[in-house]
PDB file of N, CA, C and O in Angstrom:
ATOM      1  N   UNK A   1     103.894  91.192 115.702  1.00  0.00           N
ATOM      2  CA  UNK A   1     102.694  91.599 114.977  1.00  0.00           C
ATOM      3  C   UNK A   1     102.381  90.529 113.943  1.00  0.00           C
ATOM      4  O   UNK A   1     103.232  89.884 113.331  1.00  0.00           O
ATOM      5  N   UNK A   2     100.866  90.395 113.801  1.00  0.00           N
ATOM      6  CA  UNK A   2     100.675  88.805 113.050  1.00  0.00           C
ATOM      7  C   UNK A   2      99.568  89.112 112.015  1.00  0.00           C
ATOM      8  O   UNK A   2      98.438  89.433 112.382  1.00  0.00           O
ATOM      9  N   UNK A   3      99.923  89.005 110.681  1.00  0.00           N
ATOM     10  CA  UNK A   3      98.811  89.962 110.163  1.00  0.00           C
ATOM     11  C   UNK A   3      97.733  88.851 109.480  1.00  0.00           C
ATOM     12  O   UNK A   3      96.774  89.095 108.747  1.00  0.00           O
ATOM     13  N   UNK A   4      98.202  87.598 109.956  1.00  0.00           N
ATOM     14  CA  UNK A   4      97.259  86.779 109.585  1.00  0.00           C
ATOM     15  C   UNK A   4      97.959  85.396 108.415  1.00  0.00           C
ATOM     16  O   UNK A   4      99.176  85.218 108.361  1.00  0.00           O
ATOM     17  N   UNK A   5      97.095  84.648 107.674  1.00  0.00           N
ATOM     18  CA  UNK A   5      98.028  83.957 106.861  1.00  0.00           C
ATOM     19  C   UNK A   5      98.066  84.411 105.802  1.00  0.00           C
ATOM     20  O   UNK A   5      97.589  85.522 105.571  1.00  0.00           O
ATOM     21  N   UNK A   6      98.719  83.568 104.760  1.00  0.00           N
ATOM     22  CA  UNK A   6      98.894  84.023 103.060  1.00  0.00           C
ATOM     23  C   UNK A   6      98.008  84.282 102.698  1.00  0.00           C
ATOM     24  O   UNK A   6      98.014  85.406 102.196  1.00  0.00           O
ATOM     25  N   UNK A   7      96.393  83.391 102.649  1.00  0.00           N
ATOM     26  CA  UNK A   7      95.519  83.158 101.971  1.00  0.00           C
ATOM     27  C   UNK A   7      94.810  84.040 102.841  1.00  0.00           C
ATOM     28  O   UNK A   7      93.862  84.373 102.130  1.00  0.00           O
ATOM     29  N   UNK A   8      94.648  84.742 104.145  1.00  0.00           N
ATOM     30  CA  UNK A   8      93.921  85.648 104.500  1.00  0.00           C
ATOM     31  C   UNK A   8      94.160  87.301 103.844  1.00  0.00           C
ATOM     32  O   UNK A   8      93.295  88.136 103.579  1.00  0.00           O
ATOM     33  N   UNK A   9      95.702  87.402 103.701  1.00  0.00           N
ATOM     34  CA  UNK A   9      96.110  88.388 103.315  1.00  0.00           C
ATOM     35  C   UNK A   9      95.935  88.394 101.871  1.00  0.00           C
ATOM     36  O   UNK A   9      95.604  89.526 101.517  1.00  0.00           O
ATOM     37  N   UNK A  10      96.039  87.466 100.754  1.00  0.00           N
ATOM     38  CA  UNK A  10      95.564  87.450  99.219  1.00  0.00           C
ATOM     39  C   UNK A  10      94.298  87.975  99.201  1.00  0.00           C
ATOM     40  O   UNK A  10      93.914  88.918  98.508  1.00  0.00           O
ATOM     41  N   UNK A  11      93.468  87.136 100.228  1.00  0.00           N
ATOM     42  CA  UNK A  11      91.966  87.460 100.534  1.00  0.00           C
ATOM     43  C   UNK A  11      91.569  89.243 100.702  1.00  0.00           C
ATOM     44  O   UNK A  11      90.766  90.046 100.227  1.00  0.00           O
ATOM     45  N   UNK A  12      92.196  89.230 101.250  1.00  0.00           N
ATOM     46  CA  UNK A  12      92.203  91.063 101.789  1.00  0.00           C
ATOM     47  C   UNK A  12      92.955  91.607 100.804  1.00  0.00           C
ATOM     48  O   UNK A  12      92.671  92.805 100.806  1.00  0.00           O
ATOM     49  N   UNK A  13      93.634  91.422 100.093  1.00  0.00           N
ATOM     50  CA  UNK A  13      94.102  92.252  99.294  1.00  0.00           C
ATOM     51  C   UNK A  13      93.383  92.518  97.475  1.00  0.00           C
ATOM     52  O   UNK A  13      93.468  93.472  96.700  1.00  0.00           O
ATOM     53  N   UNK A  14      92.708  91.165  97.373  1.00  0.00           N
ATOM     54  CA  UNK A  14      92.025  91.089  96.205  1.00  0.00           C
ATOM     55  C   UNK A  14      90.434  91.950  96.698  1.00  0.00           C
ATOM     56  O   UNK A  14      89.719  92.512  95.868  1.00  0.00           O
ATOM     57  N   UNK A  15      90.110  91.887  98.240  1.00  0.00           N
ATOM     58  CA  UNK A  15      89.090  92.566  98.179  1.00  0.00           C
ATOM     59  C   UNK A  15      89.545  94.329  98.068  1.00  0.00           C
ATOM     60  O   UNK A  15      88.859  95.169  97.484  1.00  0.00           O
ATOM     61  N   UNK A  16      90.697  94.573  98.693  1.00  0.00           N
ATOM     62  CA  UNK A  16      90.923  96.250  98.095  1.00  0.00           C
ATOM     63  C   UNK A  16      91.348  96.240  96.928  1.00  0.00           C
ATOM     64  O   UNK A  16      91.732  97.400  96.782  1.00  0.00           O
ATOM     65  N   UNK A  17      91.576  95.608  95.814  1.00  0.00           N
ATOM     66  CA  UNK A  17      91.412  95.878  94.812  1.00  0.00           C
ATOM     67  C   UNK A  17      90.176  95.656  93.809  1.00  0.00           C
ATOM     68  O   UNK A  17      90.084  96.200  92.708  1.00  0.00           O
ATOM     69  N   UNK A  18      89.324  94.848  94.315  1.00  0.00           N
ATOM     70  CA  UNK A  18      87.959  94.921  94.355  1.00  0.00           C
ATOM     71  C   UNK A  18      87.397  96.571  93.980  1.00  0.00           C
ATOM     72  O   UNK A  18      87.124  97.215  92.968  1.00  0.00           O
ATOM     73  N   UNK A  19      87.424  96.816  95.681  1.00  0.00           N
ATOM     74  CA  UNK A  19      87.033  98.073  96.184  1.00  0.00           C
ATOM     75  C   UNK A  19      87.549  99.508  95.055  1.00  0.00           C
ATOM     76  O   UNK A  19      86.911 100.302  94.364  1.00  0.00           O
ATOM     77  N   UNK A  20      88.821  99.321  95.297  1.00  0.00           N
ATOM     78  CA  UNK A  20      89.498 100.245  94.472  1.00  0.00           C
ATOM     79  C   UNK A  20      89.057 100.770  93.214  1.00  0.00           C
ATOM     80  O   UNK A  20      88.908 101.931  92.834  1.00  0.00           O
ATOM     81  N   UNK A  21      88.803  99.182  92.404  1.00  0.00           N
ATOM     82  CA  UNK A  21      88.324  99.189  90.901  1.00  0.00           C
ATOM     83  C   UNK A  21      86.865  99.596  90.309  1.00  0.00           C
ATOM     84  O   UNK A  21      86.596  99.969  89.168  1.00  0.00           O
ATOM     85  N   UNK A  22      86.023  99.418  91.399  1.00  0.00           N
ATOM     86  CA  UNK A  22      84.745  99.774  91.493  1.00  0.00           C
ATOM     87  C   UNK A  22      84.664 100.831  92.197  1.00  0.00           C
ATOM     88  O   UNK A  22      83.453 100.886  92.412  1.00  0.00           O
ATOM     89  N   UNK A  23      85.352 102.135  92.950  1.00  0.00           N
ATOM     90  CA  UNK A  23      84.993 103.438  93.304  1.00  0.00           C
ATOM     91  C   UNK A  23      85.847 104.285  92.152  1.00  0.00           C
ATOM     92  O   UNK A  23      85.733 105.474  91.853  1.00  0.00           O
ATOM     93  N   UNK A  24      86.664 103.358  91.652  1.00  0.00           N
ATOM     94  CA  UNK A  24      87.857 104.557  90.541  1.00  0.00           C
ATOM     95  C   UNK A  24      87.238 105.621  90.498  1.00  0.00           C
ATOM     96  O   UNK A  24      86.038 105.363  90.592  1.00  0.00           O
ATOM     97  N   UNK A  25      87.455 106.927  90.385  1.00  0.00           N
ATOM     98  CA  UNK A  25      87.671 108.381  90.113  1.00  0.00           C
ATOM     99  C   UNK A  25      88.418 108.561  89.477  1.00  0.00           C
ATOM    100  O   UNK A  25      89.537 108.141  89.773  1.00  0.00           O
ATOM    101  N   UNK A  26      88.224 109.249  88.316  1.00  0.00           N
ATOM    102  CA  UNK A  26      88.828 109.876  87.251  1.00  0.00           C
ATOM    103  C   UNK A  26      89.532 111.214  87.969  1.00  0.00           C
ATOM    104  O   UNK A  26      89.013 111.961  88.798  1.00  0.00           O
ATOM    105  N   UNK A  27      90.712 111.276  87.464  1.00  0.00           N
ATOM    106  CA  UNK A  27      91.395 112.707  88.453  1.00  0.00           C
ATOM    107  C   UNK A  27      91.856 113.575  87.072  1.00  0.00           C
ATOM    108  O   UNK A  27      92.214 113.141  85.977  1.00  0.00           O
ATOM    109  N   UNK A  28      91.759 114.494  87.387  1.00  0.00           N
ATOM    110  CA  UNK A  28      92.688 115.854  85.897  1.00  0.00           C
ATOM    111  C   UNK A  28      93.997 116.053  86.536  1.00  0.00           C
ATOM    112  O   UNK A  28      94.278 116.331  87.701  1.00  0.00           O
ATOM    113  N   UNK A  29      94.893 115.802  85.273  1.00  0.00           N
ATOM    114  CA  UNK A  29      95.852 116.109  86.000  1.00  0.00           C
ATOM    115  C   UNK A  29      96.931 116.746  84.295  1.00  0.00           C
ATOM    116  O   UNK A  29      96.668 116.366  83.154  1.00  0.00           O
ATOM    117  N   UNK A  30      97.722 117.431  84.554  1.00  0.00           N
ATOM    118  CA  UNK A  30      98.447 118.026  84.001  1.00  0.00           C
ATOM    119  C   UNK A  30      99.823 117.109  82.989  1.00  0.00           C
ATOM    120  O   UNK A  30     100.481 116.337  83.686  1.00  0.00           O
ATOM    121  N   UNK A  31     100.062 117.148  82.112  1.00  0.00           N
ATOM    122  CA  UNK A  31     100.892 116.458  81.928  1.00  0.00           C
ATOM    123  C   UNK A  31     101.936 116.967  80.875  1.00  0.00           C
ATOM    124  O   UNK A  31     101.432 117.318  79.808  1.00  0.00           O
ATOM    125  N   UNK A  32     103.446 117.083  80.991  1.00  0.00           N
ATOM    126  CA  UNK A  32     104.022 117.576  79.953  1.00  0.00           C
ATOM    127  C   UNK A  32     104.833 116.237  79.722  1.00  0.00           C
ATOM    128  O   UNK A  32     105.306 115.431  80.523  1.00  0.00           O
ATOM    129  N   UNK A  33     104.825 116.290  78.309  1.00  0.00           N
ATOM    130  CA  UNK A  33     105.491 115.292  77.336  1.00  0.00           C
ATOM    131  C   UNK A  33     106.763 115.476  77.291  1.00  0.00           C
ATOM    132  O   UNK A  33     107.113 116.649  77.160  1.00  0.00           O
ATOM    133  N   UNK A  34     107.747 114.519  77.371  1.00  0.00           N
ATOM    134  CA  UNK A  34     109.014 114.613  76.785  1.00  0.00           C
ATOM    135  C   UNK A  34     109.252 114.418  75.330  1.00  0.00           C
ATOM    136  O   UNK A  34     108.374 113.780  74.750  1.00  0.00           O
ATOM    137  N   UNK A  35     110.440 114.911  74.490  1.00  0.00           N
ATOM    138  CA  UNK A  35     110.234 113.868  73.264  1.00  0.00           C
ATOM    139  C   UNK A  35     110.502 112.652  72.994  1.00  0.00           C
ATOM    140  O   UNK A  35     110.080 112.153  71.951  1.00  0.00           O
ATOM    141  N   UNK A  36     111.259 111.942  73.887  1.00  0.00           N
ATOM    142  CA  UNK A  36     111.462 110.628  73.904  1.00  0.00           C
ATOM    143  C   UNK A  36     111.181 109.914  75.146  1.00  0.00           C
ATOM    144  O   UNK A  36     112.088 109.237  75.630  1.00  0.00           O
ATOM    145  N   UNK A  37     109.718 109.991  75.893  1.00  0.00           N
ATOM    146  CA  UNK A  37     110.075 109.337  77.308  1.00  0.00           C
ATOM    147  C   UNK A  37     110.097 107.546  77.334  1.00  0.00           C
ATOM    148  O   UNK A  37     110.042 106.860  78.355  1.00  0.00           O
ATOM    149  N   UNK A  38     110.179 107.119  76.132  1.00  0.00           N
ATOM    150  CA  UNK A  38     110.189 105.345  76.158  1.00  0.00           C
ATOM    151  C   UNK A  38     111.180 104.829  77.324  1.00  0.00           C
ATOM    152  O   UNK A  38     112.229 105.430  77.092  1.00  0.00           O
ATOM    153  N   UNK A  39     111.358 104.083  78.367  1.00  0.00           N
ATOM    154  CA  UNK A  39     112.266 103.554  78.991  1.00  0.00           C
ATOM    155  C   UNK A  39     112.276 104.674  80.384  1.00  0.00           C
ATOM    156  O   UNK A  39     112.005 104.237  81.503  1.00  0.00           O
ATOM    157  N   UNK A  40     112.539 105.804  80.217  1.00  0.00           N
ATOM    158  CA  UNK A  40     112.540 106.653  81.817  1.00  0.00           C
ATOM    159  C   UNK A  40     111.177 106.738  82.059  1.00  0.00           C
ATOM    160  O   UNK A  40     110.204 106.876  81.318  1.00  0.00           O
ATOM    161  N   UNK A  41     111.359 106.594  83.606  1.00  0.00           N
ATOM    162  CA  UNK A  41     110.273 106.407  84.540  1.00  0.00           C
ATOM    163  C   UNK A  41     109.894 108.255  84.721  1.00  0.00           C
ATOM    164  O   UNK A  41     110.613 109.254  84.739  1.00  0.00           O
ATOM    165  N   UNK A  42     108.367 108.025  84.835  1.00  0.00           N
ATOM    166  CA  UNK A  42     108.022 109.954  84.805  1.00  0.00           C
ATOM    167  C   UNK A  42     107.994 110.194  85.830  1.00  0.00           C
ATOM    168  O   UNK A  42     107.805 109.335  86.691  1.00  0.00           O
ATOM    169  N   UNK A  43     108.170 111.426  86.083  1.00  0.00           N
ATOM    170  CA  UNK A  43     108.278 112.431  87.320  1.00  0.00           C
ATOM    171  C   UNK A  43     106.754 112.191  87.688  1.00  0.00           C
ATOM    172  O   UNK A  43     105.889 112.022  86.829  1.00  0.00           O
ATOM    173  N   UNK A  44     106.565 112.193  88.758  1.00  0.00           N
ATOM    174  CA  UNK A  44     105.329 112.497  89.511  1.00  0.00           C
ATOM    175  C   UNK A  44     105.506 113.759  90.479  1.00  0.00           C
ATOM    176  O   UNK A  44     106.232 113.883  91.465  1.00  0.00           O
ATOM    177  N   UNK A  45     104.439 114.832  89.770  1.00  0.00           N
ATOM    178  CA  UNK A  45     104.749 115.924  90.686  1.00  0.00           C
ATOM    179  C   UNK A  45     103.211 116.389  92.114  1.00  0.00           C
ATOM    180  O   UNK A  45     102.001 116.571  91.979  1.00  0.00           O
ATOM    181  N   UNK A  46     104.080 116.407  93.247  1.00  0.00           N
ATOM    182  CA  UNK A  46     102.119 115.755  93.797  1.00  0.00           C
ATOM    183  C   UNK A  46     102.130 117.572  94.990  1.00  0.00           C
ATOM    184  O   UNK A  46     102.978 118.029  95.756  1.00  0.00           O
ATOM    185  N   UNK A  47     100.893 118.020  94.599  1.00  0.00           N
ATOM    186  CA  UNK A  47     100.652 119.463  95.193  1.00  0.00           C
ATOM    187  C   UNK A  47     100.270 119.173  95.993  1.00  0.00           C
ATOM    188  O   UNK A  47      99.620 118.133  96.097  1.00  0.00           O
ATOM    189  N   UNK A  48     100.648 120.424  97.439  1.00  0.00           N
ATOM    190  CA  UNK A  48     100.190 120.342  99.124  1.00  0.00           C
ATOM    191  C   UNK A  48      98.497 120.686  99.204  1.00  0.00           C
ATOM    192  O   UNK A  48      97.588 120.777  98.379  1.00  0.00           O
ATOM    193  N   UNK A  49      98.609 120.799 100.454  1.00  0.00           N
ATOM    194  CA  UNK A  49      97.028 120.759 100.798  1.00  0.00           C
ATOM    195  C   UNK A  49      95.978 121.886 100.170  1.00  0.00           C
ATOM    196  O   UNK A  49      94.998 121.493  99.538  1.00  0.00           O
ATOM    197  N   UNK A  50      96.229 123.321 100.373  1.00  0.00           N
ATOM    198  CA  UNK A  50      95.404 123.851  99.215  1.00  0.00           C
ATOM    199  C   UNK A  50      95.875 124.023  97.936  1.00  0.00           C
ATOM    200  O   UNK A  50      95.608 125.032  97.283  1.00  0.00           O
ATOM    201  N   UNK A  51      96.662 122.980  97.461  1.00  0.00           N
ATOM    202  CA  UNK A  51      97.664 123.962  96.271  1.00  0.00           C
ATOM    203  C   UNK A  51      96.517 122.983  94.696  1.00  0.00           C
ATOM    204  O   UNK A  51      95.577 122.307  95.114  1.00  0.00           O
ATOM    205  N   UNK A  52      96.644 123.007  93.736  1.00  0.00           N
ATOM    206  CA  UNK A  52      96.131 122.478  92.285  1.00  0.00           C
ATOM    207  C   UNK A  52      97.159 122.130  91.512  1.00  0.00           C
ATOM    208  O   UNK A  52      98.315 122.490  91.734  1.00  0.00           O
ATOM    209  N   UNK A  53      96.752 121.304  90.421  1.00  0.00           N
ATOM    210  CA  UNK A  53      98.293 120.811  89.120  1.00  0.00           C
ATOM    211  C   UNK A  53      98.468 122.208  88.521  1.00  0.00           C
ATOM    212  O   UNK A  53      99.354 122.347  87.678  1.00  0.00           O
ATOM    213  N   UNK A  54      97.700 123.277  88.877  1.00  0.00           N
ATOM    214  CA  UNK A  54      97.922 124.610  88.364  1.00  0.00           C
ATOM    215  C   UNK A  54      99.478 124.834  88.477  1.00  0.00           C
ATOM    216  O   UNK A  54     100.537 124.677  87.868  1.00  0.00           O
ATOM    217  N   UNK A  55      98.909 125.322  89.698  1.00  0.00           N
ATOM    218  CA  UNK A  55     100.439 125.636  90.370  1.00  0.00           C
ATOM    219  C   UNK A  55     101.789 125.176  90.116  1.00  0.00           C
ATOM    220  O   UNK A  55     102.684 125.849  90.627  1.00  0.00           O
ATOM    221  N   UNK A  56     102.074 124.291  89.513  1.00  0.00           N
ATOM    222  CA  UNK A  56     103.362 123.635  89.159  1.00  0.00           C
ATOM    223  C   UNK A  56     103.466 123.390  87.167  1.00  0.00           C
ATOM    224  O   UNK A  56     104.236 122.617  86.598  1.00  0.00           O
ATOM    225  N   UNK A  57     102.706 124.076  86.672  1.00  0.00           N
ATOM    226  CA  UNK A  57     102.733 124.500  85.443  1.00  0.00           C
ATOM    227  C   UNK A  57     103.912 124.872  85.126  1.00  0.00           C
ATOM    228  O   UNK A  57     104.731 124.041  84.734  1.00  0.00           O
ATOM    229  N   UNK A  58     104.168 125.980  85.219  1.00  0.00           N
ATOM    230  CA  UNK A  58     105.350 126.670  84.453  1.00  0.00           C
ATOM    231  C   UNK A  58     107.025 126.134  85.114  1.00  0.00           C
ATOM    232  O   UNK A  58     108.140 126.373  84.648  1.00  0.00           O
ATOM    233  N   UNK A  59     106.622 125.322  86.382  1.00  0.00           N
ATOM    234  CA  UNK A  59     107.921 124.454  86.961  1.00  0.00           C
ATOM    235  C   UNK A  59     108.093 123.420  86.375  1.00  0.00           C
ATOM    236  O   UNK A  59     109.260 123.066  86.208  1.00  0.00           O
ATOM    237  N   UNK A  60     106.973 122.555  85.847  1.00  0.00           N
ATOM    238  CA  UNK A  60     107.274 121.683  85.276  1.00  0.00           C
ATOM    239  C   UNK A  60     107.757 121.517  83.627  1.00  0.00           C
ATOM    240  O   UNK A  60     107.932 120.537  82.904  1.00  0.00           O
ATOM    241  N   UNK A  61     107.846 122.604  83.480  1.00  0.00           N
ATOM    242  CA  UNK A  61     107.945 122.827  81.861  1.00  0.00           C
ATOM    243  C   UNK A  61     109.655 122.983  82.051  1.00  0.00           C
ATOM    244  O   UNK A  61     110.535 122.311  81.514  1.00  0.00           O
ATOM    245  N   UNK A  62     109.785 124.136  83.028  1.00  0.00           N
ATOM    246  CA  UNK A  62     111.044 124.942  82.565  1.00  0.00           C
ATOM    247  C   UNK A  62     112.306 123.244  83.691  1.00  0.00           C
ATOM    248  O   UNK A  62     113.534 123.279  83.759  1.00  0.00           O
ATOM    249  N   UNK A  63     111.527 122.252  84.239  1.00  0.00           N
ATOM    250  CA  UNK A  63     112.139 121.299  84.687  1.00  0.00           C
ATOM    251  C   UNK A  63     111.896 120.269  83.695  1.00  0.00           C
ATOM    252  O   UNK A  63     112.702 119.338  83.710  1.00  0.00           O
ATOM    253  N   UNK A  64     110.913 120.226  82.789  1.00  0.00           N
ATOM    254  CA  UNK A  64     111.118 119.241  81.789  1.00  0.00           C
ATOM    255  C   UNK A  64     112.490 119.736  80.741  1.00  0.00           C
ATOM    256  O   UNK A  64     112.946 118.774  80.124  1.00  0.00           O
ATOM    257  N   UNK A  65     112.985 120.667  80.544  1.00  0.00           N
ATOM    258  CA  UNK A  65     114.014 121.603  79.789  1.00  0.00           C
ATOM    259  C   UNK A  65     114.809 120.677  80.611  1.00  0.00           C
ATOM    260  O   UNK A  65     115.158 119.707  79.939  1.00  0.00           O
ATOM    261  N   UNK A  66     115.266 120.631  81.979  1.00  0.00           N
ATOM    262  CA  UNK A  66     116.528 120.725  82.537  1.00  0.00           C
ATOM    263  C   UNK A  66     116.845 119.634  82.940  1.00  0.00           C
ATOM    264  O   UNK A  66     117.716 119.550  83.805  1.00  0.00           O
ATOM    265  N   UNK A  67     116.340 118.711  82.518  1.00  0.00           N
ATOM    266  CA  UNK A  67     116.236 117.319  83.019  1.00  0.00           C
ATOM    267  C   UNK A  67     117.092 116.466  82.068  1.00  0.00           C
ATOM    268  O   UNK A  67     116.584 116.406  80.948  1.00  0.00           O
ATOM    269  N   UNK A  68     118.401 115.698  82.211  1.00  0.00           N
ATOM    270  CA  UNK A  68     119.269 115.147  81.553  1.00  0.00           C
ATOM    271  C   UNK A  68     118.541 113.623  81.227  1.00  0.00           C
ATOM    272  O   UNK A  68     119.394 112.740  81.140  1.00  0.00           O
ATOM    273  N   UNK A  69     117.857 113.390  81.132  1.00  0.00           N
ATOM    274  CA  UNK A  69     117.280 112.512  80.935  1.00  0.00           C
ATOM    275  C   UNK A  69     115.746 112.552  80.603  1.00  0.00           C
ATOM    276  O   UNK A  69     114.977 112.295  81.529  1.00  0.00           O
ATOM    277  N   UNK A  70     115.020 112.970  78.865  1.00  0.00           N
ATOM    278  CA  UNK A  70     113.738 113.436  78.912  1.00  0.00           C
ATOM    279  C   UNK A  70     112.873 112.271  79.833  1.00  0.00           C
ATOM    280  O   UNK A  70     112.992 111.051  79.941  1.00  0.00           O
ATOM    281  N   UNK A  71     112.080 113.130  80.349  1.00  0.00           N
ATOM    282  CA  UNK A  71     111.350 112.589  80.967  1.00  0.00           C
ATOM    283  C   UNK A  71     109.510 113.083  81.369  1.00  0.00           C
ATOM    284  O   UNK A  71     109.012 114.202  81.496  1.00  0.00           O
ATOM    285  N   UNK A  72     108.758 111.387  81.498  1.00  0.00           N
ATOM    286  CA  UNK A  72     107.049 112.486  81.063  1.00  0.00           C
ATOM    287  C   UNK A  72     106.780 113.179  82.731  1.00  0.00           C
ATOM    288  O   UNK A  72     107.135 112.837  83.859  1.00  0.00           O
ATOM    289  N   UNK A  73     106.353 113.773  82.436  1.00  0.00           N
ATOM    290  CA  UNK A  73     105.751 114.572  83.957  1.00  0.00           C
ATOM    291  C   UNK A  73     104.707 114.865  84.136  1.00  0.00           C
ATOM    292  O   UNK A  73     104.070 115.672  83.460  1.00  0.00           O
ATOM    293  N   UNK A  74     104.266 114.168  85.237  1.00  0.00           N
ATOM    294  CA  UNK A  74     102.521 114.096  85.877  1.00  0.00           C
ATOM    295  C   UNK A  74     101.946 114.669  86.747  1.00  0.00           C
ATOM    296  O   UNK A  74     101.934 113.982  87.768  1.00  0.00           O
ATOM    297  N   UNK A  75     101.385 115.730  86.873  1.00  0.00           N
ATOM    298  CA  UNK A  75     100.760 116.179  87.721  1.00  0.00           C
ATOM    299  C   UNK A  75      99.323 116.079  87.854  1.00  0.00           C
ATOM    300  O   UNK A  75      98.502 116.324  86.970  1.00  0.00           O
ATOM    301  N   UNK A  76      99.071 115.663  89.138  1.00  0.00           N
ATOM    302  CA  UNK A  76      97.493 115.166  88.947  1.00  0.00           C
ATOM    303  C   UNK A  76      96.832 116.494  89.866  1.00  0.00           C
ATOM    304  O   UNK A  76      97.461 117.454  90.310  1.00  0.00           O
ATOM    305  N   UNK A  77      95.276 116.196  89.998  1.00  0.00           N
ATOM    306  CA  UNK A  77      94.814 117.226  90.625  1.00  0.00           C
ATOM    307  C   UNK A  77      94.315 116.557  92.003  1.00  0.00           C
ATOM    308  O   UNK A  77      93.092 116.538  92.139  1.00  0.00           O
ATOM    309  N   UNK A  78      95.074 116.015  93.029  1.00  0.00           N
ATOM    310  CA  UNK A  78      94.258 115.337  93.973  1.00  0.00           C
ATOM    311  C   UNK A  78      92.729 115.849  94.669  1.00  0.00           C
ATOM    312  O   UNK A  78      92.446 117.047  94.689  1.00  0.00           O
ATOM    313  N   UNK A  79      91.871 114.887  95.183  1.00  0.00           N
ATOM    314  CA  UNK A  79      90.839 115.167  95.434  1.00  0.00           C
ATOM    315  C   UNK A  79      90.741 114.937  96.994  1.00  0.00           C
ATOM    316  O   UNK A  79      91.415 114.088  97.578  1.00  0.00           O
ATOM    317  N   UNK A  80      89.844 115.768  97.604  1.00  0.00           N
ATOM    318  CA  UNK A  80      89.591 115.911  99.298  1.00  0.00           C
ATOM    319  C   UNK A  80      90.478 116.814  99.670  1.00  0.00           C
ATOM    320  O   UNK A  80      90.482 116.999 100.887  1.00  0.00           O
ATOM    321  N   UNK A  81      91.372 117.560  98.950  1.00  0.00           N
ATOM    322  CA  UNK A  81      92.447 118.187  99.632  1.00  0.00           C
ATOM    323  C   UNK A  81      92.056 119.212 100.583  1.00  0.00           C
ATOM    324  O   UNK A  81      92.913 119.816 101.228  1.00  0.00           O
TER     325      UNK A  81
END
């Protein structure tokens, strides 16, 4: 499989980020704070096909508690679902 050269693939890749940067959508998404999250990487919490960042509310709280390492936690609200 040959996906082309360097400079075709830079080429293609600066145009999807092009693309990307000029359709951005703003998404809502849920977020609980740790008290210290400087340095740990945050949880990303991502909901199924009909589900909302609703739904993982009160999991993500009582899992921000239980987590040996504070940490921030993101739940977004994906779109098209």
């Amino acid at each position: 499989l040959s996906i082309g050269s360097e400079a075709q693939g830079r080429k293609r890749t600066e145009g999807l980020l092009r693309a990307g940067i000029a359709g951005a959508v703003k998404l809502h998404y849920v977020e609980v704070k740790s008290d210290k999250p400087e340095g740990a990487c945050p949880v990303l919490i991502l909901h199924g096909l009909l589900g909302s960042s609703r739904n993982f509310a009160s999991f993500s709280k009582a899992l921000s508690a239980e987590l040996q390492i504070p940490r921030r936690i993101v739940i977004p609200d994906l779109r098209n679902h």
